[in-house]
C-alpha positions in Angstrom: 45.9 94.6 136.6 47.8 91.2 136.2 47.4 91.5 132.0 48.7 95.0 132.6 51.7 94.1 134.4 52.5 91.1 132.1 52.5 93.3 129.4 55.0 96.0 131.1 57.1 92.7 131.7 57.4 91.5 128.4 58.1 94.8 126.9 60.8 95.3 128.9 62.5 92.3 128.4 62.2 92.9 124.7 63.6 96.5 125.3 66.0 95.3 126.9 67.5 91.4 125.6 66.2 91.9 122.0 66.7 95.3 120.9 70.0 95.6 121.8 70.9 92.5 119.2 68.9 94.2 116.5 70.5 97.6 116.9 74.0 95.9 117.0 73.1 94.1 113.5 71.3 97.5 111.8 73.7 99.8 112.6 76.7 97.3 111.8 75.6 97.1 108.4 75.0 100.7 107.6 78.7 101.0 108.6 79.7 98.4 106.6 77.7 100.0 103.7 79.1 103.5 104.4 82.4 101.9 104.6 82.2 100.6 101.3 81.0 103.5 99.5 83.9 105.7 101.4 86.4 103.1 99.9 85.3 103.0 96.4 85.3 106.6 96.4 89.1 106.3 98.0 90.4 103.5 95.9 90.6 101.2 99.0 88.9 98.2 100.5 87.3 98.7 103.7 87.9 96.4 106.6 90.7 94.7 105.0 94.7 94.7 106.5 97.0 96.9 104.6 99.5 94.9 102.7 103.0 95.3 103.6 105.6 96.0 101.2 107.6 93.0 100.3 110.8 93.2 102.0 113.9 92.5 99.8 115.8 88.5 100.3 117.8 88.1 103.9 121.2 87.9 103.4 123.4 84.7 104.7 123.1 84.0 107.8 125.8 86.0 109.7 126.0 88.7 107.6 124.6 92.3 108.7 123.6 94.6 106.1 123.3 98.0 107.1 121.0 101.0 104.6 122.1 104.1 106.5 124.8 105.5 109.0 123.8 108.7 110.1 127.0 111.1 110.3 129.1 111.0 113.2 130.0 114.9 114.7 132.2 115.5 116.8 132.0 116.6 120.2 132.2 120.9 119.9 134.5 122.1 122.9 133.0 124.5 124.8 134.3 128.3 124.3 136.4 129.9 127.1 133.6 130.5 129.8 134.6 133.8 131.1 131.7 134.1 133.5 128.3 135.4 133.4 126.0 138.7 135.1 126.3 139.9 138.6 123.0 139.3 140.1 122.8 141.1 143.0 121.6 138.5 146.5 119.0 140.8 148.9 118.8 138.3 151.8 114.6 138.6 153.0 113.6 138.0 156.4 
């Protein structure tokens, strides 16, 4: 009864301190390896930072340059509000 018990206790410490780590490491490099093979297929490098487009030279300190100003429009005056519907009020007690 002990031997059984001894082994119920060390497969459950493997079931649960051990596997855990091996599953982590199996299953990280299959998709690391799927990864890959999606990125070949794509052109791109899998688990790597985008590079950002090089931005063009600051100008002089002081100076604010500006690419776009969207259009200003002005402010549209409302029409002559000459009222809206009757809507008859029924008071309900």
């Amino acid at each position: 009864m002990v031997k059984f018990l001894l082994v119920l206790l060390i497969l459950w410490l493997i079931m649960r301190f051990v596997m855990p780590l091996v599953l982590r490491l199996v299953v990280g490099k299959v998709v690391k390896k799927q990864a890959q093979r999606f990125g070949q297929q794509f052109g791109g490098a899998p688990f790597e930072a985008p590079r950002p487009e090089p931005r063009p030279t600051r100008p002089d300190s002081g100076q604010v340059h500006v690419d776009y100003v969207p259009p200003r429009q002005k402010p549209q005056k409302p029409k002559e509000f000459k009222g809206g519907d009757y809507v008859d009020f029924e008071d309900v007690k």
